[in-house]
N, C-alpha and C positions, 0 to 999 in steps of 0.2 A: 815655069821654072823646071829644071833639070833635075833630075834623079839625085843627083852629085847636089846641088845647090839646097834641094830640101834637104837632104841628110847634114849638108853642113850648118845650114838654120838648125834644126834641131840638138843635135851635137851643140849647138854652141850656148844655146838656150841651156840645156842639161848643164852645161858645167857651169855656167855662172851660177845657172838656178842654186848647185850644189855647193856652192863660192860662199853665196850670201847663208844661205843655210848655215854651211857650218861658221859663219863668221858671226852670225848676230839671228840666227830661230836656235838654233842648237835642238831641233828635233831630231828623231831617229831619219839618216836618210832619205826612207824613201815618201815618208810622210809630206818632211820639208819641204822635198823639190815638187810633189803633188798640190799642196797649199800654197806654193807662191805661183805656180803654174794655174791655179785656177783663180788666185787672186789678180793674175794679168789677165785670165780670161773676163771675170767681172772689168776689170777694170777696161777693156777694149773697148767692151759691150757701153760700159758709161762716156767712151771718148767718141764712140760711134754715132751718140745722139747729136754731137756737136761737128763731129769730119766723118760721115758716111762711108769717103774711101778706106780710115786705118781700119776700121771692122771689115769691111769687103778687103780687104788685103788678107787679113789674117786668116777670114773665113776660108779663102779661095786657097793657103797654102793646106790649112789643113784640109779640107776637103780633096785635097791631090794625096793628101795620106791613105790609102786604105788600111786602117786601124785592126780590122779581121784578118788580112791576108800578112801585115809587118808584124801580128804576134803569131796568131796561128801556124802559118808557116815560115818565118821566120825567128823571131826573138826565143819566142817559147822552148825550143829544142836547147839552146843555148842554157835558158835558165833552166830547165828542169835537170840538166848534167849538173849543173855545178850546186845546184840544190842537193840532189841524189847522191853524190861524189862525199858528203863528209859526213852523211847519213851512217852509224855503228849499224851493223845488221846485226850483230846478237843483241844488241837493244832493240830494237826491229822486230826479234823472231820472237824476244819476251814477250815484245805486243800484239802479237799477231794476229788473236782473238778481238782483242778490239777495235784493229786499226783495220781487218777484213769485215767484221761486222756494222760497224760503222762506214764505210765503203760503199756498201753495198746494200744494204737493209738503209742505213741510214737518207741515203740519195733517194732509192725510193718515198722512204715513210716522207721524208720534205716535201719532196711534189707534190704527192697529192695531199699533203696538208697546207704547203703555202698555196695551190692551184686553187683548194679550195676555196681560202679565206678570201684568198685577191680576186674572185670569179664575186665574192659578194660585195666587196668596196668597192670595185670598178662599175658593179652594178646602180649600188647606190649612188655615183658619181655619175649618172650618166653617161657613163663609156664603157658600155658593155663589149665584153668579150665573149666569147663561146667557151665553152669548158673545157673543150680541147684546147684552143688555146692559150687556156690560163694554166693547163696543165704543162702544155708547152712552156709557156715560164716560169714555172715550177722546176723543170729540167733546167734550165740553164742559170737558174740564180740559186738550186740547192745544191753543187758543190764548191767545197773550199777551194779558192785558189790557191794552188801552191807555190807562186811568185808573191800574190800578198804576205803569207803566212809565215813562209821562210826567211822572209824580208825582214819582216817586225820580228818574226819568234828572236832570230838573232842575235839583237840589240834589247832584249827582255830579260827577265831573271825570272821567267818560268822556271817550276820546278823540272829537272832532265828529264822526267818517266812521262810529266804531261808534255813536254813538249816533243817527244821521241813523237810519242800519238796522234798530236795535233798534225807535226810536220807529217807521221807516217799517212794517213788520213786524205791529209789533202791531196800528198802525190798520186795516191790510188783513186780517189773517189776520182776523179776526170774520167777515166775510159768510163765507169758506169753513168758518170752524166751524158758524156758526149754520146752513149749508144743511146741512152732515155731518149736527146735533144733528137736523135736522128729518124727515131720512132716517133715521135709524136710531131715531128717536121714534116713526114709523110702524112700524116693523118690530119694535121690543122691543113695545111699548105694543098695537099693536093686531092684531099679525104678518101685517099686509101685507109683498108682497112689491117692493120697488122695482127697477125695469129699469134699465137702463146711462141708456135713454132718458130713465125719469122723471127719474133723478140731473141729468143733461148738461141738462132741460129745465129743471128747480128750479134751477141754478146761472144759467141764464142768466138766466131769471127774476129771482132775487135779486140774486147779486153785479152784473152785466153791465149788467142793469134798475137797480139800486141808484146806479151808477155815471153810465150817462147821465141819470137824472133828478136825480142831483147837478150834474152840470154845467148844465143845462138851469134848475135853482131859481139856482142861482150867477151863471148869466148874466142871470139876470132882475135879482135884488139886484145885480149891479152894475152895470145899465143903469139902476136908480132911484134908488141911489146916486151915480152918475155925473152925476145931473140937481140935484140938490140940495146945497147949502153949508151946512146944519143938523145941526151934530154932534149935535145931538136927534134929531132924525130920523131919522139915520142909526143910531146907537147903536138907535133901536128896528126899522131896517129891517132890521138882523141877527138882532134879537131873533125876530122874522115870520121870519125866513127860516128861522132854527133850528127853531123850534118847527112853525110853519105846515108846514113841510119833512118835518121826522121825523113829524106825524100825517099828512100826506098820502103817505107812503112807503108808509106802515104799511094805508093804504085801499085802495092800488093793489098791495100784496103786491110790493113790490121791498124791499131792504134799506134800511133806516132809517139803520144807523149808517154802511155804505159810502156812502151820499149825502150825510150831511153832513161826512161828512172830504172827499169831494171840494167839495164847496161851502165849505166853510174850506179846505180850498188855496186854491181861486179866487181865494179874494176875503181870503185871508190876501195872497196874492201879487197877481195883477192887480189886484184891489182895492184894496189898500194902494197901490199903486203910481200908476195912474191915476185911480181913482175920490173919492179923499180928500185934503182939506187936512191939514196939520201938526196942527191944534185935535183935527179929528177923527180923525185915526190917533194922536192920543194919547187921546182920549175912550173909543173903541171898546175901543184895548188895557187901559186902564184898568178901564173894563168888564168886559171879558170873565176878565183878571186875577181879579179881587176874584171873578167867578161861579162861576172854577173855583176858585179859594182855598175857597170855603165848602163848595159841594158837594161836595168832595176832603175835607176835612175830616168833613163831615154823611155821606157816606159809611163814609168806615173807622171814624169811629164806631159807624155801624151794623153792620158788619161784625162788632167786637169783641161788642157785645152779642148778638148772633145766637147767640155762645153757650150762651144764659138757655134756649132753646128747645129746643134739640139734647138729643137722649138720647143719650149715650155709654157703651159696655159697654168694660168690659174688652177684649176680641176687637176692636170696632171701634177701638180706641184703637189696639191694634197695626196692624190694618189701616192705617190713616191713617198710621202709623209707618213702615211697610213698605212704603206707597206711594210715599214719599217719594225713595228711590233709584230707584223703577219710572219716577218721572214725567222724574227729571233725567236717567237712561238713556237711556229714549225722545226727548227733549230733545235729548240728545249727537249718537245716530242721525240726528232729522228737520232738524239743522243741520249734522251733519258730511258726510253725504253730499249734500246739493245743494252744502256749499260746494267740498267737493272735486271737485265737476262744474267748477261756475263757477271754480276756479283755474288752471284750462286753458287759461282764455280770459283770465282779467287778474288780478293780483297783491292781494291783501289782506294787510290788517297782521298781523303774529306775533299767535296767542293769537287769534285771530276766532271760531274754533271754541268755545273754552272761556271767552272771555265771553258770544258771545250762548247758548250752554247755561244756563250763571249766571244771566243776565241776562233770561233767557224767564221774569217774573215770572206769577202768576196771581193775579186779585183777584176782586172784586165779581161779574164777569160768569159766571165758573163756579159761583159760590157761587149766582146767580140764575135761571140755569139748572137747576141740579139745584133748587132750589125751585118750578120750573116743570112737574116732573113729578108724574104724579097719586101722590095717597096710597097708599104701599104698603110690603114691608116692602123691595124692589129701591130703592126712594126711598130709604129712611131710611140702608141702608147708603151710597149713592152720595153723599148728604146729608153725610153724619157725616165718610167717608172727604177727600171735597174741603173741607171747610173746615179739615183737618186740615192739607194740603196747601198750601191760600192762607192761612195762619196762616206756615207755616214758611219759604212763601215770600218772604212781605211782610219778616215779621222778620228771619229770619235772610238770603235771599238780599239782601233790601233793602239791608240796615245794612251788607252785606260786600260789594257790589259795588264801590264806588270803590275799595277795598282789593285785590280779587280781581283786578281790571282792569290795577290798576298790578302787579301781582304776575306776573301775565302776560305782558305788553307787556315787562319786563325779561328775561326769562328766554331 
């Protein structure tokens, strides 16, 4: 099939998927169209046993997907603007202690507490791993996605100060994971050994690089937005700035997705503020709306089917079972002790602890990660085991969080 041809299969899948959703599941979007996407993928796999071809059909379109390179460099820059874009920054800067501590301490303290735990179940399961590599998955299943997160926060009735946190959180933890993943990718992968130095060099590098050339594209797009009155224009000067942004991040080896969430703060907030008429701060939001509406959708669609590919045993099945209490553990951990640092200094709501645990969703970006690693049989478990994981969290942590939250906050 053709480039054109996949895209249209997909596309057309997402919208029905989204049809029947809201016409008879009535779940939050992006849940929906992920649950009936994974119920055609069971459901292949059962019409497979009896016509070989429609599973080998289905498998063969998605397997023409590459699922790491359509978010990574593709979808992801898209939703992370329009995530970032309706982000308040003085709600932001309120948080800024915890939503940088959590960031960054937190990412760490997860790895090597889930690298830990999951280095002893895989053990006892007979599918050992080496330490490094459990720490390696450690790095790429301890931070929030912020395509899951902002998805569901949305359509939730979190209180605003936790969800300010949750959302701030997840758009920043990424550059500290993606540098963890890229360190310890060296070391599992090719058993270099990295110094305190290389780590502290690669983070300035990424996150720190990521961050000023976010502001630096952000003030550009609002200095030529700021010149012009053409909601056309404009609407396409975000568009450049998105894209043009995240491949020139990506050239210069700083992080792509920390630049454009600081470039949609920017220009979510100064932007909006100075730069734009009423016509076109309702154009842009419109825009950027309907982009991540599709994408969000065209995503967890592909999510669910990603199943079609995955080889599941027995053992991994438990594995991915058993991980499930390792990850929200570790979760508990990499949240409750920086919060309990930060409550020394200023007061947070009851229950802060035991929603953002909850609420530390994993999507897309771990599932693309572990995709990113070379063929092997360390892949196929770390593979099978997280999507096992961002399955249970999308669904069940997703669907129970406005519930879990209120249940909380009373107590």
């Amino acid at each position: 099939m053709t480039i054109f041809q996949i895209i249209a299969v997909l596309i057309s899948m997402t919208a029905i998927f989204s049809y029947f959703n809201f016409r008879y599941f009535k779940l939050p979007a992006t849940i929906g169209v992920m649950l009936i996407s994974l119920l055609m993928s069971l459901a292949l796999i059962v019409v497979g046993q009896f016509l070989p071809w429609v599973h080998e059909s289905a498998t063969r379109l998605i397997q023409q997907v590459d699922f790491n390179d359509a978010l990574m460099q593709g979808m992801l820059c898209f939703l992370l603007f329009a995530g970032a874009l309706h982000i308040d920054l003085s709600e932001l800067k309120d948080n800024k202690g915890v939503i940088a501590t959590l960031a960054v301490a937190g990412v760490v303290l997860s790895m090597f507490a889930f690298g830990t735990m999951i280095y002893y179940v895989l053990g006892w399961l007979d599918l050992e791993l080496s330490y490094v590599w459990c720490l390696l998955f450690g790095a790429l299943i301890s931070p929030t996605d912020p395509v899951a997160v902002i998805g569901i926060l949305r359509e939730s009735k979190v209180p605003r100060s936790l969800e300010v946190q949750i959302a701030g959180e997840s758009l920043f933890n990424d550059g500290i994971g993606v540098v963890a993943f890229i360190v310890m990718r060296e070391i599992a992968v090719s058993g270099d050994q990295a110094s305190a130095a290389h780590i502290g060099q690669l983070f300035l590098k990424e996150a720190v690089g990521g961050a000023v050339f976010g502001f630096v594209i952000g003030w550009i797009a609002f200095r030529l937005l700021k010149s012009v009155n053409n909601y056309r224009i404009e609407v396409m000067l975000t568009l450049a700035l998105v894209m043009g942004g995240y491949a020139l991040a990506s050239v210069i080896h700083v992080s792509g997705p920390i630049a454009i969430v600081v470039a949609g703060l920017f220009i979510g907030n100064h932007g909006r503020q100075y730069a734009m008429s009423d016509t076109t701060r309702n154009n842009v939001d419109a825009f950027w709306e309907l982009i991540d509406e599709i994408l969000n959708a065209l995503l967890f669609v592909l999510i669910g089917l990603e199943m079609l590919v995955l080889a599941f045993t027995r053992n991994l099945m438990l594995a991915g079972l058993l991980a499930i209490p390792a990850i929200l553990l570790a979760r508990l951990v990499s949240v409750g002790l920086p919060v309990g640092v930060i409550r020394r200094t200023r007061e947070l709501m009851p229950g802060t602890v035991r929603i953002m645990t909850w609420g530390g969703l994993r999507g897309g970006i771990s599932v693309a990660l572990a995709l990113s690693l070379p063929a092997s049989r360390e892949r196929e478990i770390v593979l099978a085991v997280t999507y096992v994981i961002v399955i249970f969290s999308i669904l069940v942590q997703g669907l129970s969080l406005e519930r879990f939250a209120r249940a909380m906050i009373k107590r």
